[in-house]
N, C-alpha and C positions, 0 to 999 in steps of 0.2 A: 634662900641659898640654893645654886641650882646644882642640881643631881651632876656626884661626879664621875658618871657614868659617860654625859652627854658630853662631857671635856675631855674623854678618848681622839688622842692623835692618832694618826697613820701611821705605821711601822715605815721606820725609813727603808727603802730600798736598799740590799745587800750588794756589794760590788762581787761580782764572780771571781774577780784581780786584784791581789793585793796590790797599794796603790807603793810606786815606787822609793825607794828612802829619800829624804827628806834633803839629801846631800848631792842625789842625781836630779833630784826635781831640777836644784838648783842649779844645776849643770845644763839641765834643759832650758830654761829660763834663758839662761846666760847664751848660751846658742841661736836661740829665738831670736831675741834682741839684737845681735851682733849681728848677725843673719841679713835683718828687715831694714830696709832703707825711710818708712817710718815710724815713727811712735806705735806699738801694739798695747791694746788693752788686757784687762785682766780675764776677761771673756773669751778672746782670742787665742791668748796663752792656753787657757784650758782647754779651748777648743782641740788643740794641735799636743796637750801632753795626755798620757793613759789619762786611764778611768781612774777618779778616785784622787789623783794631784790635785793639791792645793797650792795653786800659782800666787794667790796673794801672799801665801805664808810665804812663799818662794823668794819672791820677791824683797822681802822684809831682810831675809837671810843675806841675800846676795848684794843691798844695796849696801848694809852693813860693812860686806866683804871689800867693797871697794871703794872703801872712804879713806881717803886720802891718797887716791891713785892718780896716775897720771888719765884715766876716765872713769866716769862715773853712772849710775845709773839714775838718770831724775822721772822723774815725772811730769808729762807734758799735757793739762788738762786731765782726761780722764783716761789716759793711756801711758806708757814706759817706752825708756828710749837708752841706749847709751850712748854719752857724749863725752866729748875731750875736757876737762877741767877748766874752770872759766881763767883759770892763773896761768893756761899755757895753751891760749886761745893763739897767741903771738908767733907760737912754731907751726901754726895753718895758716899763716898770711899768704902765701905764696902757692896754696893750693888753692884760694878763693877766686869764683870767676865773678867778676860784674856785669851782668846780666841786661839789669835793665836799670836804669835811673830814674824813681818817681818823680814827679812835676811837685811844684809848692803847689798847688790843688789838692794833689794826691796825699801830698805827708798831711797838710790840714786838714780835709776829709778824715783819712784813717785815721789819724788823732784823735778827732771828735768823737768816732765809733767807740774807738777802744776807754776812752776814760766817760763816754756818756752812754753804754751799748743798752739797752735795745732802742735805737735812736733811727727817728724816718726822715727821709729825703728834705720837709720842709726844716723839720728841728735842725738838721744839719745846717741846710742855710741860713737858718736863723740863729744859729752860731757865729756863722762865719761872715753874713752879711750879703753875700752872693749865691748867687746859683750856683746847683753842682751840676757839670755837662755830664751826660749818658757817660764821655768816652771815658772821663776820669774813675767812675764807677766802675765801668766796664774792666779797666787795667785793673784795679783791686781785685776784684769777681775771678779774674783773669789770670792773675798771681795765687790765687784762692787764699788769701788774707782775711778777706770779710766774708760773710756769705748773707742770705735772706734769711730772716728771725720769723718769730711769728708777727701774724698782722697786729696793729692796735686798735684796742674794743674804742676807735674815735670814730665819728663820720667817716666815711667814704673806706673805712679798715685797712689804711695806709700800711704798706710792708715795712719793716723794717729791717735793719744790717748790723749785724753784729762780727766780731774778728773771731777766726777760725782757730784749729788747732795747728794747723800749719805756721799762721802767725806768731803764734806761745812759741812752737820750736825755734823759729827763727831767730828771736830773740832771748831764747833761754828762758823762757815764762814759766811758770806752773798752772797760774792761773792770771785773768785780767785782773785779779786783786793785786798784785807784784807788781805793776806795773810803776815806775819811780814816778815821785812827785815832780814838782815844779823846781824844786831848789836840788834836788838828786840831776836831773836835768840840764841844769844850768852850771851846776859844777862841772858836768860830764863834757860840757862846751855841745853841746845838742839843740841848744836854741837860735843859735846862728840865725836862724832863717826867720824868726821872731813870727810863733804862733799869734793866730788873732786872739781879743779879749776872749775868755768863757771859754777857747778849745781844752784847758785842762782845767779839773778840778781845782783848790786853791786852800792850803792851810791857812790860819792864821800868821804863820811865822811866814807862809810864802809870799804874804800878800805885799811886802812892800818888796821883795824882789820885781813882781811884776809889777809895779809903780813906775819902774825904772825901763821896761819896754811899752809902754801905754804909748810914748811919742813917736813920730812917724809908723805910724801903725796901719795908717790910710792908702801907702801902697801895697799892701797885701792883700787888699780885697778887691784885686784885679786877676783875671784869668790869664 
């Protein structure tokens, strides 16, 4: 049994300031957020409130506070954001600009990332059946949607692309787990453009959904 002597912790460090009530934290918080044009993490928050705030707690409070408002506080990856409620998404149509319009390269590409991530350059085409041009990459990179992952312990330690935090926000993500299936998908009328075989994952119940795109499939694997 070892001496419990040698299991002496460190005295925690004393704050000089008592750390603010727990009702301004969240005032702070709430400013923060509304403030930042993107998602802030919990790290950040702290950074920017007194000594001795607790921005997580903070958070918990305030996300509570605005449940069922016309917005809301989610979570985007490993960072906070507040956003308009996804039910009254319809009264921002008219503020949206279109920017840019990806290529069917582009949506299959980014598809593949996101439901196969940490995925490299050849796995890609060997999804898709073709080559992916530099430029198509380049537009995603570009857009900051995807970013370089770590290399893979294969031959030659090919990079890999995985999707960004920026992407989660755009489509109101949390994480690439949330991401809809195949049949969420196709209800949503999202398939129009008829991904190739293997670009998404595939339940059992989805699987005869995509039975029914399997034909003419062969012009998609043209650039």
């Amino acid at each position: 049994m070892a001496d419990q002597s040698d299991q002496t912790q460190e005295p925690q460090e004393e704050s000089l300031f008592e750390a603010p009530p727990m009702g301004e934290q969240e005032r702070m918080v709430e400013a923060i957020l509304f403030a930042s044009a993107e998602p802030v993490t919990v790290k950040e928050l702290n950074g920017r409130m007194p000594h001795g705030a607790d921005a997580a707690e903070a958070l918990v409070h305030l996300r509570k506070r605005y449940e069922g408002r016309g917005v809301r506080v989610v979570k985007v990856g490993d960072a906070y954001a507040i956003r308009t409620a996804p039910d009254l998404g319809f009264l921002m149509q008219k503020e949206q600009v279109e920017t840019r319009k990806l290529s069917r390269a582009a949506i299959e590409t980014l598809a593949i990332i996101a439901y196969h991530q940490p995925v490299t350059r050849a796995e890609i085409e060997e999804i898709r059946g073709v080559s992916v041009s530099r430029g198509t990459v380049d537009q995603l990179l570009d857009m900051e949607w995807i970013r370089f992952g770590r290399r893979k312990m294969t031959p030659g330690r090919p990079v890999t692309f995985v999707v960004t935090q920026q992407f989660l926000d755009q489509f109101g993500l949390e994480s690439a787990r949330d991401l809809p299936g195949l049949k969420e998908l196709r209800a949503a009328g999202l398939l129009d453009n008829r991904l190739p075989p293997g670009t998404l994952p595939t339940t059992p119940e989805d699987e005869d959904l995509a039975e029914e795109t399997d034909e003419g499939q062969s012009e998609l694997f043209e650039d």
